[in-house]
C-alpha positions as CSV (number, residue, x, y, z in Angstrom):
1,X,-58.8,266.7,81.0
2,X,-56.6,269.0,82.9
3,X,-56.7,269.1,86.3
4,X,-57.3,272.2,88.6
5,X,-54.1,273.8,89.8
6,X,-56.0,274.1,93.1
7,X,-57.5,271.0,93.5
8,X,-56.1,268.6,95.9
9,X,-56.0,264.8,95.2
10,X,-57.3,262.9,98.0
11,X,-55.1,260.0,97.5
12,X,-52.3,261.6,97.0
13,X,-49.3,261.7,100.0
14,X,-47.6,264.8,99.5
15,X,-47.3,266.8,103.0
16,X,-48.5,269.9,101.5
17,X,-52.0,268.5,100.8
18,X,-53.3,270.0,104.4
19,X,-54.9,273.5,103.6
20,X,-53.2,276.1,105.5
21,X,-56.3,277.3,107.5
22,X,-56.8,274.0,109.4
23,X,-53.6,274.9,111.4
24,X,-54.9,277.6,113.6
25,X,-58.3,276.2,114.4
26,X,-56.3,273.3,115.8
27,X,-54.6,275.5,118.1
28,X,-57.4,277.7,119.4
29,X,-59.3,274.3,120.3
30,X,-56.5,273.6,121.9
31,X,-56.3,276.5,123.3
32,X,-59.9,276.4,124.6
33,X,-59.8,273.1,125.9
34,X,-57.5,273.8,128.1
35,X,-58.9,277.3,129.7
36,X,-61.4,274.7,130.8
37,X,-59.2,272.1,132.1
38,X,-57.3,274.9,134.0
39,X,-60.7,276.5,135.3
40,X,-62.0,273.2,136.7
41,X,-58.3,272.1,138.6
42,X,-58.7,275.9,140.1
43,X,-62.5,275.1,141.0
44,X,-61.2,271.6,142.2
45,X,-58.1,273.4,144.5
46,X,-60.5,276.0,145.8
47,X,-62.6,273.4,147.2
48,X,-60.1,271.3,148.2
49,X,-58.5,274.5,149.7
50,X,-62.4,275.7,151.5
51,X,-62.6,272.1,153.1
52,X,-61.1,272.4,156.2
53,X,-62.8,276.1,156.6
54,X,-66.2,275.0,155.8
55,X,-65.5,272.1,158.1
56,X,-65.0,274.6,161.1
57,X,-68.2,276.0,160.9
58,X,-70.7,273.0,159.7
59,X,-70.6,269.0,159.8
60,X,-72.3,267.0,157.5
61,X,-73.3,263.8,156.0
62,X,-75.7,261.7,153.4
63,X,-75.8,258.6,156.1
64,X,-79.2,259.8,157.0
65,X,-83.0,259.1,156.4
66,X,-86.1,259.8,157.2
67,X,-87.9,258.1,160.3
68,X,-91.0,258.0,161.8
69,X,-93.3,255.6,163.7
70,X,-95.3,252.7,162.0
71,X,-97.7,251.4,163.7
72,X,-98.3,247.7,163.5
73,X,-102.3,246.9,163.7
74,X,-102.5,243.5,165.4
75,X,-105.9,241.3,166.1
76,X,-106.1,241.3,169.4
77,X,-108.1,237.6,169.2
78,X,-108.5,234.8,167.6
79,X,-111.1,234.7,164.9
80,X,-112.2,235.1,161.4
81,X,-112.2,238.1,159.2
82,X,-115.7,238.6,158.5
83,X,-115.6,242.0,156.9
84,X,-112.7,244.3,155.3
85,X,-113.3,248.3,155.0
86,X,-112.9,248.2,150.9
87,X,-110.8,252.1,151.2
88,X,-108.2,250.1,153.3
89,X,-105.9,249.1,150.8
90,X,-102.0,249.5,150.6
91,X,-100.8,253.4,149.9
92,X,-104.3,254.7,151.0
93,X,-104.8,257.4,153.5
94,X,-107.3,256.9,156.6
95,X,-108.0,258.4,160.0
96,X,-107.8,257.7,163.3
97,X,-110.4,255.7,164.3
98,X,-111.6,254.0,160.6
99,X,-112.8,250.5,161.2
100,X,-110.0,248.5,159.1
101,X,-112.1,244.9,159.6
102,X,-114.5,243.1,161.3
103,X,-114.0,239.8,162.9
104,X,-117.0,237.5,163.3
105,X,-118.1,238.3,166.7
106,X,-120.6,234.9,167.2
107,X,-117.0,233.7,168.7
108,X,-117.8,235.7,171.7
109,X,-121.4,237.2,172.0
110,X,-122.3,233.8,173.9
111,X,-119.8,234.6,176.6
112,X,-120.8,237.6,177.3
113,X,-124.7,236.8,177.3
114,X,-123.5,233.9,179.6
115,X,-121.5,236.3,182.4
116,X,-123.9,238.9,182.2
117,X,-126.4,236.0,183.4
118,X,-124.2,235.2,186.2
119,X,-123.8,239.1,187.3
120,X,-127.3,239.3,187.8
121,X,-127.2,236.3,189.4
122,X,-124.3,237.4,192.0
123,X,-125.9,240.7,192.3
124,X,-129.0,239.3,193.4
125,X,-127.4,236.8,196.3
126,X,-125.6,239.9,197.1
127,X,-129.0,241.5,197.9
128,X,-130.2,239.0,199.5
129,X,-127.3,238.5,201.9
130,X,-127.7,241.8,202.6
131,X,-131.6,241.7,203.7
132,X,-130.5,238.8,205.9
133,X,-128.0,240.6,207.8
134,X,-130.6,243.2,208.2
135,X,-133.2,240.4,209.5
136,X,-130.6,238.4,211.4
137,X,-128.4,241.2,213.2
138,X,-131.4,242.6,215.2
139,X,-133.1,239.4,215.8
140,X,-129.7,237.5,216.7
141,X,-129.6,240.4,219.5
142,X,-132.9,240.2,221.1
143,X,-133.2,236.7,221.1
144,X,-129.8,237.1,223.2
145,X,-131.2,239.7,225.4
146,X,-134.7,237.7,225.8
147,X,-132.8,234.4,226.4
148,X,-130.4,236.6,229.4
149,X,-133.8,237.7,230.8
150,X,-135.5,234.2,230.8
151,X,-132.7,232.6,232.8
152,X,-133.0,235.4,235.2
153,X,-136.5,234.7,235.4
154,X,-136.2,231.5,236.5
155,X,-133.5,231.9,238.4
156,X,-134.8,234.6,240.9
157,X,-138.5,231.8,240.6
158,X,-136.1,228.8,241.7
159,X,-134.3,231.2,244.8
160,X,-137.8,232.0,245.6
161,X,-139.2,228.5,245.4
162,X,-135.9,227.2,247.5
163,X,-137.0,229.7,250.2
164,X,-140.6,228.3,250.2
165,X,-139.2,224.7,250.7
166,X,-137.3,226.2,253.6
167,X,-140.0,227.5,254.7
168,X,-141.8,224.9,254.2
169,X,-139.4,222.4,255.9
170,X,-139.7,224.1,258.8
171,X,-143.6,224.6,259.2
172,X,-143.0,220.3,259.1
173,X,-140.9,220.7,261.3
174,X,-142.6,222.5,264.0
175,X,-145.6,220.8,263.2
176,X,-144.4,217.5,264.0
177,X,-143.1,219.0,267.0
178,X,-146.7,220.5,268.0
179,X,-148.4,216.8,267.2
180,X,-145.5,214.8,269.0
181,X,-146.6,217.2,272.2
182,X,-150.5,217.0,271.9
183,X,-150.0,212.4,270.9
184,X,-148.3,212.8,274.5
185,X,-150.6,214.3,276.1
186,X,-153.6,212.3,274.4
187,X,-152.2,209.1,275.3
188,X,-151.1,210.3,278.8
189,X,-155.1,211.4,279.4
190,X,-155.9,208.3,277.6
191,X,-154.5,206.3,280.6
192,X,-155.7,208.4,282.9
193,X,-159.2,208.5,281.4
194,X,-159.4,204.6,282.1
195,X,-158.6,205.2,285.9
196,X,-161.4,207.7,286.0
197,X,-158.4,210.0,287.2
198,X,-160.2,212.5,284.3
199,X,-163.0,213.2,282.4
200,X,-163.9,212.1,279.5
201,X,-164.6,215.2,277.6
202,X,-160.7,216.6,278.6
203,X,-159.6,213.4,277.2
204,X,-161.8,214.7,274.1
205,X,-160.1,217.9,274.1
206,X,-156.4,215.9,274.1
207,X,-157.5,213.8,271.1
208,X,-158.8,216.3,269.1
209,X,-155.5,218.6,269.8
210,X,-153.4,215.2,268.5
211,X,-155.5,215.0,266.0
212,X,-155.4,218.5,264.9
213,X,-151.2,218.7,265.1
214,X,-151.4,215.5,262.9
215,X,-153.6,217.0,259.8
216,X,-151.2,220.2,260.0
217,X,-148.0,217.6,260.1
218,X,-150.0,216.2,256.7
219,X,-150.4,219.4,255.2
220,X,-146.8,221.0,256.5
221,X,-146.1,217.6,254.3
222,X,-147.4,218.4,251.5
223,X,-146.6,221.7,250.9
224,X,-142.8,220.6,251.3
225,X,-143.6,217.9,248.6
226,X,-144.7,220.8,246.3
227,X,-141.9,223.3,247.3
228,X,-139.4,220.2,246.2
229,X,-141.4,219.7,243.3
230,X,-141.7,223.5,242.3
231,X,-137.8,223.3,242.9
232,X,-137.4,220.3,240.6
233,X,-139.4,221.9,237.7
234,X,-137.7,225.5,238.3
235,X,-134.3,223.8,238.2
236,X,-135.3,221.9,234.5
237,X,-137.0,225.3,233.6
238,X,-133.3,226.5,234.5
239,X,-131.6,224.1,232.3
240,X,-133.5,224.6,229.3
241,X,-133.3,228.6,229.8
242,X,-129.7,228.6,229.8
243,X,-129.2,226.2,227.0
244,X,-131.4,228.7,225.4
245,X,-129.0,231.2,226.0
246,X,-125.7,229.0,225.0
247,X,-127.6,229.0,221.5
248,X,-128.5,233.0,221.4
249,X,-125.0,233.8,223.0
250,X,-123.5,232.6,219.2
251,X,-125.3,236.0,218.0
252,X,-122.1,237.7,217.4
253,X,-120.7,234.3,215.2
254,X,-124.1,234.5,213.5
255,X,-124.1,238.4,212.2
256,X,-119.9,238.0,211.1
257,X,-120.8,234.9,209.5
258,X,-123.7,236.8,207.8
259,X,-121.4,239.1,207.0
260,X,-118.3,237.3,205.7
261,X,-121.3,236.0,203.6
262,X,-121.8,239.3,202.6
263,X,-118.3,239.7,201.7
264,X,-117.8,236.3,199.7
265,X,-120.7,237.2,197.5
266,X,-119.7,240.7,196.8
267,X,-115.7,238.9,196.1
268,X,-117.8,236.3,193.3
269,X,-119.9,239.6,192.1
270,X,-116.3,241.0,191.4
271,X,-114.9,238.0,189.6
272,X,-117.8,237.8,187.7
273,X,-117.4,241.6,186.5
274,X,-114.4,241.2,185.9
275,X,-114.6,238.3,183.3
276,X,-117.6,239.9,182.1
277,X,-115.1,242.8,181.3
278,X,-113.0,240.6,180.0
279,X,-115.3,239.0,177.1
280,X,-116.9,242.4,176.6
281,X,-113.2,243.5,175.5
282,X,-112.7,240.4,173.3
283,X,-116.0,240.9,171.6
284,X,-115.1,244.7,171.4
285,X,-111.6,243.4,169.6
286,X,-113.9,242.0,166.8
287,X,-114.0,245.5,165.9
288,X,-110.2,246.6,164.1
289,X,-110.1,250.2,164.0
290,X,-106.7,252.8,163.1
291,X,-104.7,253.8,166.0
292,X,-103.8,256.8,164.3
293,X,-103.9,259.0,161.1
294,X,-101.8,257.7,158.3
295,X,-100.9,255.9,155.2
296,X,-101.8,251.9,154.8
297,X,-99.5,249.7,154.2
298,X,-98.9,245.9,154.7
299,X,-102.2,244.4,154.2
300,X,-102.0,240.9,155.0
301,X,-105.9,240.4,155.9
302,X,-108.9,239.5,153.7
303,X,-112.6,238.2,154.3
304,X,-112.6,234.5,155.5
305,X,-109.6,234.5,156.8
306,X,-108.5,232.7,160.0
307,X,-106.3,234.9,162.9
308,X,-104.5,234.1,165.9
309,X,-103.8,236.5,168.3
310,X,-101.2,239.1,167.4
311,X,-101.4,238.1,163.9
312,X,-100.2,241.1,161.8
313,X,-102.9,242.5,159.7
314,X,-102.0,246.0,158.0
315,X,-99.5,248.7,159.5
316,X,-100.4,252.6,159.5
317,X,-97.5,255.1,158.9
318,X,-98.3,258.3,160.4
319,X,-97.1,261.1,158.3
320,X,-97.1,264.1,160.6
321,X,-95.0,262.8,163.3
322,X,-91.7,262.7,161.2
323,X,-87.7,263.5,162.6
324,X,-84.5,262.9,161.0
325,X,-82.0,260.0,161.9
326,X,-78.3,261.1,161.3
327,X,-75.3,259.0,161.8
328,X,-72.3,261.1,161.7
329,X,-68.8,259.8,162.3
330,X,-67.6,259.9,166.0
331,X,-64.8,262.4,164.6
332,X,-67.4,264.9,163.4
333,X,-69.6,265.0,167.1
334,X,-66.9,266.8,169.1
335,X,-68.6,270.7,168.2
336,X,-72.4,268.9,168.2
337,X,-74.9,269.8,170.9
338,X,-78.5,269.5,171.5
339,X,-80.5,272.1,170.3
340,X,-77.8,273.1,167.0
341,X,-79.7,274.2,164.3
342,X,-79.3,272.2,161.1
343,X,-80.7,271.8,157.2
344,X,-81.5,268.7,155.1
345,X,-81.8,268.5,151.7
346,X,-84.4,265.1,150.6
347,X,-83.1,263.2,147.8
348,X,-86.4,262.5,146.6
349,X,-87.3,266.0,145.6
350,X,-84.0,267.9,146.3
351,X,-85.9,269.9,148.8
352,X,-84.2,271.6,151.7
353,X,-85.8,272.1,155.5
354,X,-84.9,273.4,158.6
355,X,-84.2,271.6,161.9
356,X,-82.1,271.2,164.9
357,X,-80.4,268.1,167.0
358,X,-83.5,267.0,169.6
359,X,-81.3,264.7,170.8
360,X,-78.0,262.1,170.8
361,X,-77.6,258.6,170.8
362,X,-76.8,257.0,173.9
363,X,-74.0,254.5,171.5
364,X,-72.9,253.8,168.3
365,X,-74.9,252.0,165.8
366,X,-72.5,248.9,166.1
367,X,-73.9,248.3,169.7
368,X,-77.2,248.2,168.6
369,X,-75.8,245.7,166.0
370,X,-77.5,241.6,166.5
371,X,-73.4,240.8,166.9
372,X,-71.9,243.8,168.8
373,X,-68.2,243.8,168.3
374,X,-65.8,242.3,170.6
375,X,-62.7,243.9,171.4
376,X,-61.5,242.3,174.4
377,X,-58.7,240.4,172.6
378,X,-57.2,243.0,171.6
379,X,-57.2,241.9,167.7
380,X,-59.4,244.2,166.4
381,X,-59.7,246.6,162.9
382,X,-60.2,250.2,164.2
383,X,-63.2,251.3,162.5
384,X,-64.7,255.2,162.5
385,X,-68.1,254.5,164.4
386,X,-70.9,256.6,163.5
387,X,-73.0,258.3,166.3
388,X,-77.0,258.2,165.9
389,X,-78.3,262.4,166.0
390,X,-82.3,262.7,165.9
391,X,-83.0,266.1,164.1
392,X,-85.9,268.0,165.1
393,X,-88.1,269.0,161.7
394,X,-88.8,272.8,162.0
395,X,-90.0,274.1,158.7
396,X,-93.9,272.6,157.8
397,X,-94.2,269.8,155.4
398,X,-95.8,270.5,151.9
399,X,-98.3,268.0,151.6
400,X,-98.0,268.1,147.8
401,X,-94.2,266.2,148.2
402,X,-94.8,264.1,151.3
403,X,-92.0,263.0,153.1
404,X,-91.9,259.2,154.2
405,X,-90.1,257.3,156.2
406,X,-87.0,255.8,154.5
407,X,-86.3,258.7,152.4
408,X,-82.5,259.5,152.3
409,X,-81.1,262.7,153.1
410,X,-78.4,265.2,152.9
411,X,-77.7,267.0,156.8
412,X,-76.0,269.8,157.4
413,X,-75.5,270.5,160.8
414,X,-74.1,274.4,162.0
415,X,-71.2,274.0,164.2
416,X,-70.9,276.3,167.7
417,X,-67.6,278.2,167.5
């Protein structure tokens, strides 16, 4: 069989058996290949050129992330969950005020069905204190003033009574005078009466004067004897009077000490409101409700379950009160101010938003660091800090790519000539 003068054996070695068209398509590939090398070294110089221009007018960085507050729901007592709200659950949305759980709230009723017992017991001693001062205070004073005029009574009866006796003393004492007088003259008569110097019947008249003077000595007597006796009694009467008014003079003591009564009631009233307040609160913290508006997240709480007291139980993450947290090196914040505006661009949907710096660190990230560093020693690695910059979020937030807290971001921050 002869061969085909234009047929090429493939195992043959001879340097001719490349056709001559191959030749030039090498060298336009070649040719292509490297228009593109030499476009993307120009693209690469232009940039590398545009740096320190584009640097003059903005500063930016990728250290940066969404942040906003999560809001840790705590029980507030001890106790066991007795219901959970079956829409709270981790990624769902509720609002302010949702009742998250229930704790059982026998734990407390008691206490509060006990103090509201004492209240109404305290508030009824309070009344009653009160009445009494009301009773007492008037009472206290008249029984002062009656007592003040009682030992004036007696008083002006016992000066009266001690001028009787006086009185008295000397009606005795001129009636003894009058009978010593008329006994002298009887017996004088009588002597003469036995001489027959007289009559009988002026002898008569002398006896009967004696006698006379005698009876009114007796009776001048006697009412002495009662004067004393008046005086004695008065004098008693005086006594009891005054001790009367020693008693009723403590009128004063007895209305403050009604009073301060008053007053240590009304303090016992308080302290019982107050722990009355107190349980009411606890029993009210049976009751977990949302702080806020926001996603769940964090559930650590189901039915049966025992609590303590700041036990973590779910966290809400509002998702309206959002801001940006920058950390740009401490080389980059010499041209930043407050109030600059600035873009981000969110990884998670590459969408860009509008915003300036609210506000500026008060230090670098490293001193809010558990182990601060330590450069006292003067052995130390100089490292770039980084500066934290909160960034105002201007533009509204499409609730159809909701941002969260965590996300990363791109910033770009326009620079103040």
């Amino acid at each position: 069989m002869t061969k085909n003068p234009t047929s090429i054996d493939n195992n043959s070695s001879h340097p001719r058996q490349s056709t001559p068209a191959t030749r030039p398509l090498h060298r336009i590939r070649l040719h292509h290949n490297a228009g593109k090398v030499g476009l993307t070294l120009a693209i690469v110089v232009v940039c590398i050129a545009a740096y320190p221009v584009y640097s003059l007018f903005y500063s930016t960085t990728n250290d940066a992330q969404v942040d906003g507050h999560i809001y840790p729901v705590n029980s507030r007592v001890n106790g066991t969950v007795k219901w959970v709200n079956p829409e709270v659950e981790d990624t769902r949305y509720v609002e302010a005020g949702t009742v998250l759980a229930r704790l059982d709230p026998d734990d407390y009723t008691p206490a509060v069905d006990k103090l509201q017992g004492d209240v109404q017991d305290k508030q009824a001693q309070l009344s009653t204190s009160k009445l009494e001062l009301e009773i007492t205070k008037p009472t206290a004073q008249s029984r002062l003033q009656g007592a003040k005029a009682a030992v004036a009574e007696v008083t002006a009866e016992l000066a009266s009574s001690q001028a009787d006796e006086q009185s008295a003393q000397a009606q005795l004492s001129q009636a003894r005078a009058s009978y010593s007088l008329a006994e002298a003259n009887r017996r004088r008569y009588e002597s003469l009466v036995k001489t027959h110097e007289i009559s009988n019947s002026e002898y008569d008249e002398r006896a009967t004067s004696s006698t006379t003077a005698h009876e009114q000595v007796a009776i001048a007597t006697a009412s002495l004897k009662v004067a004393q006796t008046r005086i004695e009694a008065l004098r008693q009467k005086l006594l009891q009077r005054k001790s009367e008014l020693s008693a009723a003079s403590v009128a004063p003591q007895t209305i403050d000490a009604a009073a301060s009564h008053i007053q240590q009631v009304n303090g016992q009233l308080q302290e019982s409101l107050a722990e009355l307040r107190e349980a009411q609160l606890n029993l009210g913290y049976t009751t977990i409700v949302a702080p806020v508006s926001g996603i769940i997240g964090q559930r650590q709480m189901e039915a049966g379950q025992r609590v303590q007291t700041g036990q973590l139980m779910v966290s809400v993450v509002p998702t309206n009160d959002l801001w940006i947290t920058a950390y740009f090196r401490e080389t980059q914040m010499r041209r930043m101010r407050v109030g600059q505006k600035a873009s981000f661009k969110i990884d998670t949907y590459g969408q860009k938003l509008h915003g300036h710096i609210e506000s500026i660190g008060g230090a670098t990230g490293s001193k809010y660091s558990l182990l601060p560093p330590e450069n006292s020693t003067g052995n130390f690695v100089k490292v770039v800090q980084r500066v934290p910059v909160r960034l105002h979020i201007d533009d509204a937030i499409d609730p159809g790519k909701p941002i969260l807290p965590g996300m990363s971001v791109e910033v770009y921050v326009q620079l103040e000539m």
